[in-house]
mmCIF entry with sequence, helices, sheets and N, C-alpha, C, O atoms, coordinates in Angstrom:
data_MODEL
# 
_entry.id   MODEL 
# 
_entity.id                         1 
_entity.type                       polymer 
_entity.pdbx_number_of_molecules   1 
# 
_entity_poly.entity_id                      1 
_entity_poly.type                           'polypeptide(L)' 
_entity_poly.nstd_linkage                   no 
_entity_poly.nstd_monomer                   no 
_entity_poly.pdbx_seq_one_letter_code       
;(UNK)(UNK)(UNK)(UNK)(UNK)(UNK)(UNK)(UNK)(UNK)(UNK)(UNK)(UNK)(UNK)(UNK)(UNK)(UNK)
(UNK)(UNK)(UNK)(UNK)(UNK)(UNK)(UNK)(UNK)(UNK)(UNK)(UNK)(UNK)(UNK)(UNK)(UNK)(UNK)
(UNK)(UNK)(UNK)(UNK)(UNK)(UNK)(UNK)(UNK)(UNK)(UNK)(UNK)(UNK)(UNK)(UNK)(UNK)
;
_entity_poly.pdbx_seq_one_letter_code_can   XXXXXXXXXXXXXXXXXXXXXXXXXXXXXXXXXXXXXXXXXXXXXXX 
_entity_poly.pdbx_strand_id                 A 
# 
loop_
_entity_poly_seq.entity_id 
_entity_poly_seq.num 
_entity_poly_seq.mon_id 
_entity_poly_seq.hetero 
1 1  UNK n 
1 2  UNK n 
1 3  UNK n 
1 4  UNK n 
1 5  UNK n 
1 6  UNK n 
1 7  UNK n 
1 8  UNK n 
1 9  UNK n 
1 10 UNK n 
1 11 UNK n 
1 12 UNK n 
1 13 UNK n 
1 14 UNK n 
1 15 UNK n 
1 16 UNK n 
1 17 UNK n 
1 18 UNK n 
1 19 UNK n 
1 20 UNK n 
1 21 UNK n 
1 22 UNK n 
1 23 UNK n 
1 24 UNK n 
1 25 UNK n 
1 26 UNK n 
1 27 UNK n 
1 28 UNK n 
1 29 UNK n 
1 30 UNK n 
1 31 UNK n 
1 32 UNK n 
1 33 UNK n 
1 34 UNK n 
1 35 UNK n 
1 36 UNK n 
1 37 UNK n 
1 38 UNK n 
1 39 UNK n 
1 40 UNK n 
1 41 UNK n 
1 42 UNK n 
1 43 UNK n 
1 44 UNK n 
1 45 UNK n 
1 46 UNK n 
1 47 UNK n 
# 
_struct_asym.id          A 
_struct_asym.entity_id   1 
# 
loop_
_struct_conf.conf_type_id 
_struct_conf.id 
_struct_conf.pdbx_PDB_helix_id 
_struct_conf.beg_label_comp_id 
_struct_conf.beg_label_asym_id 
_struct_conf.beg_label_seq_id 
_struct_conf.pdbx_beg_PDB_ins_code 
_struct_conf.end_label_comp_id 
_struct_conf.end_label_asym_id 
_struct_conf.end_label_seq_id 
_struct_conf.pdbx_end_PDB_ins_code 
_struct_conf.beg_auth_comp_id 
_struct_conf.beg_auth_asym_id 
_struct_conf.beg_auth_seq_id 
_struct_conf.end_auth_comp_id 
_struct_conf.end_auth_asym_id 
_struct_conf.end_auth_seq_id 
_struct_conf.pdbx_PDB_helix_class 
_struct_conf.details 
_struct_conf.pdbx_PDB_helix_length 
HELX_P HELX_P1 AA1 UNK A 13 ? UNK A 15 ? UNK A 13 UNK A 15 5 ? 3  
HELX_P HELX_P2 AA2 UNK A 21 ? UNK A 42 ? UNK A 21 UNK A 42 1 ? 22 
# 
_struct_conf_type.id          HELX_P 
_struct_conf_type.criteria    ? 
_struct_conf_type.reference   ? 
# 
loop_
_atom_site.group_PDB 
_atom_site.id 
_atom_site.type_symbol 
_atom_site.label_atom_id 
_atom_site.label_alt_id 
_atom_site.label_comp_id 
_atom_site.label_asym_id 
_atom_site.label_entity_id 
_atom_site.label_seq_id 
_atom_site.pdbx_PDB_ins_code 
_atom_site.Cartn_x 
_atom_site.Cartn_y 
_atom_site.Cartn_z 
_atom_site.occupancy 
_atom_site.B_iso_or_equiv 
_atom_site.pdbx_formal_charge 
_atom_site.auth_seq_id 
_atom_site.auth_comp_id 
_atom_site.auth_asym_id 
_atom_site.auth_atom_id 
_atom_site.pdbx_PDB_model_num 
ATOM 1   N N  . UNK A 1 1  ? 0.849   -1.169  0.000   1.00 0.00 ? 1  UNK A N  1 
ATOM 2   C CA . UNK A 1 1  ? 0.000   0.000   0.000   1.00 0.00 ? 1  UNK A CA 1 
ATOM 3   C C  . UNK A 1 1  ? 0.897   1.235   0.000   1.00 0.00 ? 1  UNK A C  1 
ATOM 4   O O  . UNK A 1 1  ? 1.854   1.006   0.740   1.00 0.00 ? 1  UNK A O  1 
ATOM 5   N N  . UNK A 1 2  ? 0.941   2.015   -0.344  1.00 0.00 ? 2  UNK A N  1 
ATOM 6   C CA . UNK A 1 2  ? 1.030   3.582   -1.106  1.00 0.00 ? 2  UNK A CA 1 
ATOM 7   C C  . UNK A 1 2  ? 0.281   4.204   -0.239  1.00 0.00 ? 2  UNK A C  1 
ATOM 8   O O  . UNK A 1 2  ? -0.846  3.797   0.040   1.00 0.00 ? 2  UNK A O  1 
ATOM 9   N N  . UNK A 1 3  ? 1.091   5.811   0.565   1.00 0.00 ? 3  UNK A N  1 
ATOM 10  C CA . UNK A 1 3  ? 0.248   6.446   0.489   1.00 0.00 ? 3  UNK A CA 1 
ATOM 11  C C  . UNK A 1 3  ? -0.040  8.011   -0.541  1.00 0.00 ? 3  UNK A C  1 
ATOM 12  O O  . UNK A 1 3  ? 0.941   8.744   -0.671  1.00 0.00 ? 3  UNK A O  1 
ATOM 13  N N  . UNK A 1 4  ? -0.705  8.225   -0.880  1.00 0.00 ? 4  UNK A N  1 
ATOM 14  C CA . UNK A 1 4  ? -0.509  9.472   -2.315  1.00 0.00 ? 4  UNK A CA 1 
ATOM 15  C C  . UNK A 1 4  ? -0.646  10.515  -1.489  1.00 0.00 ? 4  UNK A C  1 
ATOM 16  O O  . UNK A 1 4  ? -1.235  10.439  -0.411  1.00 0.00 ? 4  UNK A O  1 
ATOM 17  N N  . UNK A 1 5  ? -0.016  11.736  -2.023  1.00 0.00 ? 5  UNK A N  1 
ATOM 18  C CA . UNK A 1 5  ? -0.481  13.146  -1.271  1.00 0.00 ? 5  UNK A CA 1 
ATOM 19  C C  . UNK A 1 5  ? -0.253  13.888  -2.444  1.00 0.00 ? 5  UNK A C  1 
ATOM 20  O O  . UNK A 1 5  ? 0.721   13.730  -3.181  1.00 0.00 ? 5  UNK A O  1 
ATOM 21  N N  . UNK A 1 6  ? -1.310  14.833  -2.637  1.00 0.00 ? 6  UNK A N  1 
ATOM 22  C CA . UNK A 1 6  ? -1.831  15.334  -3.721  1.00 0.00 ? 6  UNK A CA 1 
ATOM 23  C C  . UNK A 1 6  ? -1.706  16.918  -3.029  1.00 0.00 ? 6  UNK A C  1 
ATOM 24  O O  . UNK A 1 6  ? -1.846  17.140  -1.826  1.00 0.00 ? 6  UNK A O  1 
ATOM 25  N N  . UNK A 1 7  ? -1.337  18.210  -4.327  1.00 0.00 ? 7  UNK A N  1 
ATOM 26  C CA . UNK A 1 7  ? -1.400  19.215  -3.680  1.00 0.00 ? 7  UNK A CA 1 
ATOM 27  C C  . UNK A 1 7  ? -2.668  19.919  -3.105  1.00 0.00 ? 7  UNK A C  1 
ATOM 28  O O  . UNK A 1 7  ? -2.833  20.780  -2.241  1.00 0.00 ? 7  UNK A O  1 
ATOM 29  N N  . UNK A 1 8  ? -3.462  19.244  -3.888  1.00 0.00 ? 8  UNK A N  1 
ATOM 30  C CA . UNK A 1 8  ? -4.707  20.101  -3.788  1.00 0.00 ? 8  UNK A CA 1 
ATOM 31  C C  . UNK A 1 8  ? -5.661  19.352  -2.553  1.00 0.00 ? 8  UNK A C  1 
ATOM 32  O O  . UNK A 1 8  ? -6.084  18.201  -2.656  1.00 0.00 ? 8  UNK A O  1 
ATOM 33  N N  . UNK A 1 9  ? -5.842  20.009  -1.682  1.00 0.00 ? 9  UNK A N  1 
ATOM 34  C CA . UNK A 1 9  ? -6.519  19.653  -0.442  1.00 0.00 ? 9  UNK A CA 1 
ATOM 35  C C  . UNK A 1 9  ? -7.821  19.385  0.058   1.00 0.00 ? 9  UNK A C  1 
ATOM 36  O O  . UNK A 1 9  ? -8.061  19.117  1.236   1.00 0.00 ? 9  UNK A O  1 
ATOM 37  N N  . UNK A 1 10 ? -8.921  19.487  -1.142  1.00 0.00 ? 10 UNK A N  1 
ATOM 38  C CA . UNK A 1 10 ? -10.237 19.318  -0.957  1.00 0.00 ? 10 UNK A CA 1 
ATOM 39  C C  . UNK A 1 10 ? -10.624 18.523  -0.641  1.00 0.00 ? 10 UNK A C  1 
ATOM 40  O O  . UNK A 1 10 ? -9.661  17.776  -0.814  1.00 0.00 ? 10 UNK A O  1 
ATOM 41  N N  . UNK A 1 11 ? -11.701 17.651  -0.062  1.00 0.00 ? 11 UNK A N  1 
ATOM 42  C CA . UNK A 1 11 ? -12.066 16.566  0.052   1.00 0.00 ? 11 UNK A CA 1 
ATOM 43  C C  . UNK A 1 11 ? -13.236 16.296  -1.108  1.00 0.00 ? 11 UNK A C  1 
ATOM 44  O O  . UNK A 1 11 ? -14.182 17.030  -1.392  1.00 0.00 ? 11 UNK A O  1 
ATOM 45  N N  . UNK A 1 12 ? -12.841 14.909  -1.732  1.00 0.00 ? 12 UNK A N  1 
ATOM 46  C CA . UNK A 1 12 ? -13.456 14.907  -2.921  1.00 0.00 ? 12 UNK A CA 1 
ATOM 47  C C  . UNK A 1 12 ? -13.459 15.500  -4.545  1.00 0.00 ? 12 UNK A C  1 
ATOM 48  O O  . UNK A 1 12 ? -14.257 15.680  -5.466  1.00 0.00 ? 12 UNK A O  1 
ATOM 49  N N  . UNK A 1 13 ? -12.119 15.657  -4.260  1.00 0.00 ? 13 UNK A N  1 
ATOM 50  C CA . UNK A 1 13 ? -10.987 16.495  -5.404  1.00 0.00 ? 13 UNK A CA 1 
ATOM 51  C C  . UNK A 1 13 ? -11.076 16.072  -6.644  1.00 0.00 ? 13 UNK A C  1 
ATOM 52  O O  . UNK A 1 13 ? -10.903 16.648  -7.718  1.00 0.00 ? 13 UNK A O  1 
ATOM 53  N N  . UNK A 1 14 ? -11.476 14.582  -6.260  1.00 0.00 ? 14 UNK A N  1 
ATOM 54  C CA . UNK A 1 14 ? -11.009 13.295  -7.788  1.00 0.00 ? 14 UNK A CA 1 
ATOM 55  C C  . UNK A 1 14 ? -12.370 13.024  -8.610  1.00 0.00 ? 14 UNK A C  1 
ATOM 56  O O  . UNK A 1 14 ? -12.634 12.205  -9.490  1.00 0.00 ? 14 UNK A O  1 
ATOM 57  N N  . UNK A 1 15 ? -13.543 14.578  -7.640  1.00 0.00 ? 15 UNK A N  1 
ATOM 58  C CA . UNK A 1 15 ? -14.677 14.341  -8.892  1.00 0.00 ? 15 UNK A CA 1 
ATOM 59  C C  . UNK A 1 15 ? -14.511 15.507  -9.699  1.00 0.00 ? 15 UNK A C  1 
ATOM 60  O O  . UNK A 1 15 ? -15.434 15.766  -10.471 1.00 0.00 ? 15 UNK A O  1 
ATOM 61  N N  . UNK A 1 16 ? -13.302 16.425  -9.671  1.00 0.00 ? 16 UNK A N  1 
ATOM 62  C CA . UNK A 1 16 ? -13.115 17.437  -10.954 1.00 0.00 ? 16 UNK A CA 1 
ATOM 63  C C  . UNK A 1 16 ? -12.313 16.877  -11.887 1.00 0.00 ? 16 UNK A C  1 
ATOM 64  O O  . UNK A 1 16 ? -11.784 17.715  -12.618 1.00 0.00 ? 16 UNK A O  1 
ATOM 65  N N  . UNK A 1 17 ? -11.961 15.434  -12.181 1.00 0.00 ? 17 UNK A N  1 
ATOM 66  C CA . UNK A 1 17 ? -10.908 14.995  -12.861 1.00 0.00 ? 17 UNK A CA 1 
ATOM 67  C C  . UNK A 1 17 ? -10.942 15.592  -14.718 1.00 0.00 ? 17 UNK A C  1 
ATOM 68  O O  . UNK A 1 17 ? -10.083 15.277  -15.542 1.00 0.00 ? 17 UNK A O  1 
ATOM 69  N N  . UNK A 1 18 ? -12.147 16.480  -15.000 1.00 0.00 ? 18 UNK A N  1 
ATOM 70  C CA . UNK A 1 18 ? -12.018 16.570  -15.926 1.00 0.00 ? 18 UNK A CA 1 
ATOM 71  C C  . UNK A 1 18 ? -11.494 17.869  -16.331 1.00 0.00 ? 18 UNK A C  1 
ATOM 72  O O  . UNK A 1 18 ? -11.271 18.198  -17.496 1.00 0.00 ? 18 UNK A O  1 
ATOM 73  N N  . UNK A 1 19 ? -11.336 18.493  -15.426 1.00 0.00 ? 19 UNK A N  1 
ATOM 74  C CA . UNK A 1 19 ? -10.305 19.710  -15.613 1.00 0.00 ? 19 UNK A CA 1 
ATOM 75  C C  . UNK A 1 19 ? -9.151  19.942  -14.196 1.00 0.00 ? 19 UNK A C  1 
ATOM 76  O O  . UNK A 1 19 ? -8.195  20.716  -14.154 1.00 0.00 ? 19 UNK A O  1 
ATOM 77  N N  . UNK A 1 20 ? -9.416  19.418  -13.607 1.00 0.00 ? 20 UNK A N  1 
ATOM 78  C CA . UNK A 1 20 ? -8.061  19.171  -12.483 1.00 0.00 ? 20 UNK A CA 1 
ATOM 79  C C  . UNK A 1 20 ? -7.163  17.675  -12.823 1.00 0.00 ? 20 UNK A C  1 
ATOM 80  O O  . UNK A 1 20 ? -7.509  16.567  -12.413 1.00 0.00 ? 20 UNK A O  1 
ATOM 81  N N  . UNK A 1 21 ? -5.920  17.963  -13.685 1.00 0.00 ? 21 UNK A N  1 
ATOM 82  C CA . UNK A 1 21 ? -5.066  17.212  -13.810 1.00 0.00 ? 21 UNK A CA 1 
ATOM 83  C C  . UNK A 1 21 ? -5.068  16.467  -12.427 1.00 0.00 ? 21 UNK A C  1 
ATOM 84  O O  . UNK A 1 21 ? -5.592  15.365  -12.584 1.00 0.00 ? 21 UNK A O  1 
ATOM 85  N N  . UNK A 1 22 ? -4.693  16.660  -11.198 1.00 0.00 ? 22 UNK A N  1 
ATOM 86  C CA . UNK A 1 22 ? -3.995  15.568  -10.219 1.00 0.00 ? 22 UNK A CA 1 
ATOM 87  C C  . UNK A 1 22 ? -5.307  15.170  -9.954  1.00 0.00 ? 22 UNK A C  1 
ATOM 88  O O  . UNK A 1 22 ? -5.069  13.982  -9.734  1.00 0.00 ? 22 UNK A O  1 
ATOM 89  N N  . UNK A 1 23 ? -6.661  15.289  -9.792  1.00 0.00 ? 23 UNK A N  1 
ATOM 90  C CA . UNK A 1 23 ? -7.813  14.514  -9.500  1.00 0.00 ? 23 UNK A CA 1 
ATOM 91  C C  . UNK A 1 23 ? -7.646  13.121  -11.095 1.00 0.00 ? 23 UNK A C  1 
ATOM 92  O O  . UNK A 1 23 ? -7.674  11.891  -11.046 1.00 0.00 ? 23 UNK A O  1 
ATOM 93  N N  . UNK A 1 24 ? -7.531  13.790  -11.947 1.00 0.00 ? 24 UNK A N  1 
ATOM 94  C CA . UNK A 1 24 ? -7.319  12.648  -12.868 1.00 0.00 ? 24 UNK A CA 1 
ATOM 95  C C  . UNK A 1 24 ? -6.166  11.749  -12.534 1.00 0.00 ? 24 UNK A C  1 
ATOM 96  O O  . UNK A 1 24 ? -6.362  10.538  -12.625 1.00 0.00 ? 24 UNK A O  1 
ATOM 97  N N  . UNK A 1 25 ? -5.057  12.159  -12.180 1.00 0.00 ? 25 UNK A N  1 
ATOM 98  C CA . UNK A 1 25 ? -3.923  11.485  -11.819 1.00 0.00 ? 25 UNK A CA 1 
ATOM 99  C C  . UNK A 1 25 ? -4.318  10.516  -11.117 1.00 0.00 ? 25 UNK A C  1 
ATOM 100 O O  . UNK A 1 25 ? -4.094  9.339   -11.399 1.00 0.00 ? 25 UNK A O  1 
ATOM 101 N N  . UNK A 1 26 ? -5.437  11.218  -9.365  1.00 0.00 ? 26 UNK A N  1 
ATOM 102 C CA . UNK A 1 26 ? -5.576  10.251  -8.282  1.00 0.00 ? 26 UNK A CA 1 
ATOM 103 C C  . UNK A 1 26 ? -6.974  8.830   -8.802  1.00 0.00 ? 26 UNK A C  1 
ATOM 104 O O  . UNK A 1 26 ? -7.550  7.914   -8.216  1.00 0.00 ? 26 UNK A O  1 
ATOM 105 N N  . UNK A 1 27 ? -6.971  9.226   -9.752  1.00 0.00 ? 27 UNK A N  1 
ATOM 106 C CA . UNK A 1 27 ? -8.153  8.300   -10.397 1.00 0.00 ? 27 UNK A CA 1 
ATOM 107 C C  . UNK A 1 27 ? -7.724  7.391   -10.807 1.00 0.00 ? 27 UNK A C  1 
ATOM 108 O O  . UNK A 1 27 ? -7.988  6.297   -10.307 1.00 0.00 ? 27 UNK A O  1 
ATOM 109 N N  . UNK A 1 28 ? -6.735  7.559   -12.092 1.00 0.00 ? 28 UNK A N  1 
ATOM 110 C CA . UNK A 1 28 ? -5.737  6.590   -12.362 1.00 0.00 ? 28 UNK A CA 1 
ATOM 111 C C  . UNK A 1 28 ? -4.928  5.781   -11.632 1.00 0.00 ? 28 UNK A C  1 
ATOM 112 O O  . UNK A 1 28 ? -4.690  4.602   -11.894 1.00 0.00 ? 28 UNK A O  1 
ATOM 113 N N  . UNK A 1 29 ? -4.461  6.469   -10.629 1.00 0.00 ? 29 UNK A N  1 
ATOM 114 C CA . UNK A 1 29 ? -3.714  5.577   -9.424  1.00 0.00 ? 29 UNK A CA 1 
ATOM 115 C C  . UNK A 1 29 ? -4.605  4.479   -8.562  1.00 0.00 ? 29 UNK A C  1 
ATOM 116 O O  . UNK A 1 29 ? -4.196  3.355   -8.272  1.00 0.00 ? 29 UNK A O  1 
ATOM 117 N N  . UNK A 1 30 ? -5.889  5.014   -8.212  1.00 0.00 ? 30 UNK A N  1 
ATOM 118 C CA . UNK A 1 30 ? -6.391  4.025   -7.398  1.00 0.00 ? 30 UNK A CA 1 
ATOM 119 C C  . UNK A 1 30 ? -7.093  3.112   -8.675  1.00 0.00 ? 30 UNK A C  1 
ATOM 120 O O  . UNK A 1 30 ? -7.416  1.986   -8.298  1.00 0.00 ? 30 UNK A O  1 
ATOM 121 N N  . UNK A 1 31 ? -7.366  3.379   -10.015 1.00 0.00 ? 31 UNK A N  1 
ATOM 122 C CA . UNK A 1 31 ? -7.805  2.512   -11.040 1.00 0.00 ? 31 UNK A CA 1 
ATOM 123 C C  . UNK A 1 31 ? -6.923  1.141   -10.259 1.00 0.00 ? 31 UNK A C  1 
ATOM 124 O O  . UNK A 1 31 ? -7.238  0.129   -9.632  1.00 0.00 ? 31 UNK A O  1 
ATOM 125 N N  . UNK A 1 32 ? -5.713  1.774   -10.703 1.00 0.00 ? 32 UNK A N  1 
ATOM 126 C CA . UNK A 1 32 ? -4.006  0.840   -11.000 1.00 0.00 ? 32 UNK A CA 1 
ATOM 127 C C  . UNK A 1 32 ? -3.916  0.025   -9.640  1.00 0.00 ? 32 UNK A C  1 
ATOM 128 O O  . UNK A 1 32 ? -3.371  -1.079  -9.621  1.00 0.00 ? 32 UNK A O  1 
ATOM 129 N N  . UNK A 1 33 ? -4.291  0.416   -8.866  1.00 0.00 ? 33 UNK A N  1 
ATOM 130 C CA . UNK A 1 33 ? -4.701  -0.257  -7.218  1.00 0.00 ? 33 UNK A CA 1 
ATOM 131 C C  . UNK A 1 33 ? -5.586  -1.070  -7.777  1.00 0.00 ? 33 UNK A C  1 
ATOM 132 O O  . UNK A 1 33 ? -5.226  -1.979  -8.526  1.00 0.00 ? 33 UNK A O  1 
ATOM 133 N N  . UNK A 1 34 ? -6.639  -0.876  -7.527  1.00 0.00 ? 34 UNK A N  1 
ATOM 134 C CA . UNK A 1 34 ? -8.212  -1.940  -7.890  1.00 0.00 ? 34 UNK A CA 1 
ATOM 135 C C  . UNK A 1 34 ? -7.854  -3.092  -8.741  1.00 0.00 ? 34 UNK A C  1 
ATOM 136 O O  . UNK A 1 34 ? -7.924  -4.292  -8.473  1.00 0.00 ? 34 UNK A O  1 
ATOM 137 N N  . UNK A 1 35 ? -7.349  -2.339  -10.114 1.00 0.00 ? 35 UNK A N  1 
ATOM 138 C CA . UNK A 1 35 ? -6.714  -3.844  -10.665 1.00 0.00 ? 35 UNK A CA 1 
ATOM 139 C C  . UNK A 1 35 ? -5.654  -4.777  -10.268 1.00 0.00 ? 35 UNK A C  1 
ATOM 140 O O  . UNK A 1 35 ? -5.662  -5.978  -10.539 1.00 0.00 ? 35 UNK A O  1 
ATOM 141 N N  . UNK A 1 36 ? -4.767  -4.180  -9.629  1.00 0.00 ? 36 UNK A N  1 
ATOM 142 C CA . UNK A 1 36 ? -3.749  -5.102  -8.886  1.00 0.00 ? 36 UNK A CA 1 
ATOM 143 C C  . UNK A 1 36 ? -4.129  -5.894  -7.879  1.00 0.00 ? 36 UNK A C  1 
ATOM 144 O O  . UNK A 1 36 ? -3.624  -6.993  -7.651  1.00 0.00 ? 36 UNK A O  1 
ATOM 145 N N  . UNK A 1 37 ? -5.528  -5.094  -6.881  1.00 0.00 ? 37 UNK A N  1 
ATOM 146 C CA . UNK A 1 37 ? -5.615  -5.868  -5.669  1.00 0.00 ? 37 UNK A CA 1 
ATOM 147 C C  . UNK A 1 37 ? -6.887  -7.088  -6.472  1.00 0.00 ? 37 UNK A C  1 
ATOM 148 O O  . UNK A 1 37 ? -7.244  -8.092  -5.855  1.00 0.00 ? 37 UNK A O  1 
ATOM 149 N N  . UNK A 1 38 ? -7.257  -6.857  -7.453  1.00 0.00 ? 38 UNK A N  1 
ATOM 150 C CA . UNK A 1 38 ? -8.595  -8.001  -7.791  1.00 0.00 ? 38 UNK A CA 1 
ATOM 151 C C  . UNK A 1 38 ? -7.442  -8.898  -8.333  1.00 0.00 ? 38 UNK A C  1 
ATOM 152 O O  . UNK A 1 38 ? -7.068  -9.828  -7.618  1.00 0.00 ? 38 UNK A O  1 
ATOM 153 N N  . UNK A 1 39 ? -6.930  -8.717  -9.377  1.00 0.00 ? 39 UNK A N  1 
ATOM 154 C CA . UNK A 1 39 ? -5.941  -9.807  -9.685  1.00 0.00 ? 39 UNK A CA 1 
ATOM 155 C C  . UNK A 1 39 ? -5.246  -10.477 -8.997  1.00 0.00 ? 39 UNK A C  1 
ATOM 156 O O  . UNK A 1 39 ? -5.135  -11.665 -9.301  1.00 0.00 ? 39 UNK A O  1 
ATOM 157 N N  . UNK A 1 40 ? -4.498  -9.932  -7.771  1.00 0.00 ? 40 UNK A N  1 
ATOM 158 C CA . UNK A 1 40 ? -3.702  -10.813 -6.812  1.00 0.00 ? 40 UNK A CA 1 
ATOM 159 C C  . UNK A 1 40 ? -5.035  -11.604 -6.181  1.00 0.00 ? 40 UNK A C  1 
ATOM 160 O O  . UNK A 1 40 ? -4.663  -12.663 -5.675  1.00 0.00 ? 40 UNK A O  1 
ATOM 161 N N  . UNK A 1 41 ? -6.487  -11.400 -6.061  1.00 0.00 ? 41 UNK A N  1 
ATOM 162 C CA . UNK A 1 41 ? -7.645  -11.542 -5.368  1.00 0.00 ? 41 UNK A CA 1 
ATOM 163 C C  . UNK A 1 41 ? -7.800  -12.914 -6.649  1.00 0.00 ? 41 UNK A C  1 
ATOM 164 O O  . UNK A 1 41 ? -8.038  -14.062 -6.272  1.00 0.00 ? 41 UNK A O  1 
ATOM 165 N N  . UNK A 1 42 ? -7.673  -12.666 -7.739  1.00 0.00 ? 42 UNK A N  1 
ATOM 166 C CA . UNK A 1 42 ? -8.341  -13.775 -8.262  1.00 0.00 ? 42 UNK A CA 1 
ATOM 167 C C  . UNK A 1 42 ? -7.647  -14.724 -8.642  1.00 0.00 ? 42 UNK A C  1 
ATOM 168 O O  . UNK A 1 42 ? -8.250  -15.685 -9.121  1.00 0.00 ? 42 UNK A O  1 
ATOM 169 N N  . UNK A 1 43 ? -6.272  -14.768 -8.561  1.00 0.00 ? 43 UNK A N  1 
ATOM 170 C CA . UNK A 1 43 ? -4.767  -15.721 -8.694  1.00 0.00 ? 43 UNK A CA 1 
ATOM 171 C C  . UNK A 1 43 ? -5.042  -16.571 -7.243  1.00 0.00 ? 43 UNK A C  1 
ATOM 172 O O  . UNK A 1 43 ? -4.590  -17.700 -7.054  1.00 0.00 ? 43 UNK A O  1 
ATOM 173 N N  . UNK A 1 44 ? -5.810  -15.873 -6.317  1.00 0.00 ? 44 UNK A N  1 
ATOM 174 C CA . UNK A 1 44 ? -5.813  -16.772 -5.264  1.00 0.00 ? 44 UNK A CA 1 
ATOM 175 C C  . UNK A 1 44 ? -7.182  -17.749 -4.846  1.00 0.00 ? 44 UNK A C  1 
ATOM 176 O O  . UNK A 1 44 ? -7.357  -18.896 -4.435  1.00 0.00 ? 44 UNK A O  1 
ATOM 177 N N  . UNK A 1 45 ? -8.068  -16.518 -5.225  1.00 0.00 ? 45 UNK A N  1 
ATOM 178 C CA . UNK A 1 45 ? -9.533  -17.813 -5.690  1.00 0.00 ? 45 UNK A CA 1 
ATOM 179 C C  . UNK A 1 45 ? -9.672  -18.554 -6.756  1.00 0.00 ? 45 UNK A C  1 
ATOM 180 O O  . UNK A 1 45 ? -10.753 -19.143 -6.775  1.00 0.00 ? 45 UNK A O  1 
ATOM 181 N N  . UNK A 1 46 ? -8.905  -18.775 -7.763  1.00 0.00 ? 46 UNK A N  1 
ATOM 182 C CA . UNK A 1 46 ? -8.848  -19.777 -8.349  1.00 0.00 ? 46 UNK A CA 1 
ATOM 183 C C  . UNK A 1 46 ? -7.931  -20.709 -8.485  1.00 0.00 ? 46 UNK A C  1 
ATOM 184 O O  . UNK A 1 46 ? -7.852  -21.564 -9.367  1.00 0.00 ? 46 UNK A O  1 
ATOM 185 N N  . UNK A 1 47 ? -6.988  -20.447 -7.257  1.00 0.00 ? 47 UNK A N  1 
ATOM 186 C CA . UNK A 1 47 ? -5.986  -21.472 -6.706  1.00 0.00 ? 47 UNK A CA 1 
ATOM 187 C C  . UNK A 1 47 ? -5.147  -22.211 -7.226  1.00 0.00 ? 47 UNK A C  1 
ATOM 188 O O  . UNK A 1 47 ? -4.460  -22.954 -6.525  1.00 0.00 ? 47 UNK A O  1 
# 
C-alpha cells in the first residue's frame, strides 16, 4: 500500500478529474490499485 499526497486539499478532489489534472492522476492511481488488488484476489480464488 502507497500512500498518495496530492497538492490540492479538498475533500473529494477526484470528482473534478475533468479539468483538475492531479484529481485525474488520483483516479488513475487508485484505477491501478483496484486492478492489482482483484488480480492478486483472483490468482488466489482460483488457486
Amino acid at each position: 500500500m502507497t500512500l498518495e499526497l496530492y497538492p490540492v486539499a479538498t475533500h473529494g478532489f477526484h470528482l473534478f478529474g475533468s479539468f483538475l489534472p492531479e484529481a485525474q492522476q488520483a483516479i488513475e492511481q487508485a484505477a491501478r490499485f483496484i486492478a492489482a488488488a482483484t488480480d492478486d484476489w483472483n490468482a488466489v480464488a482460483s488457486g
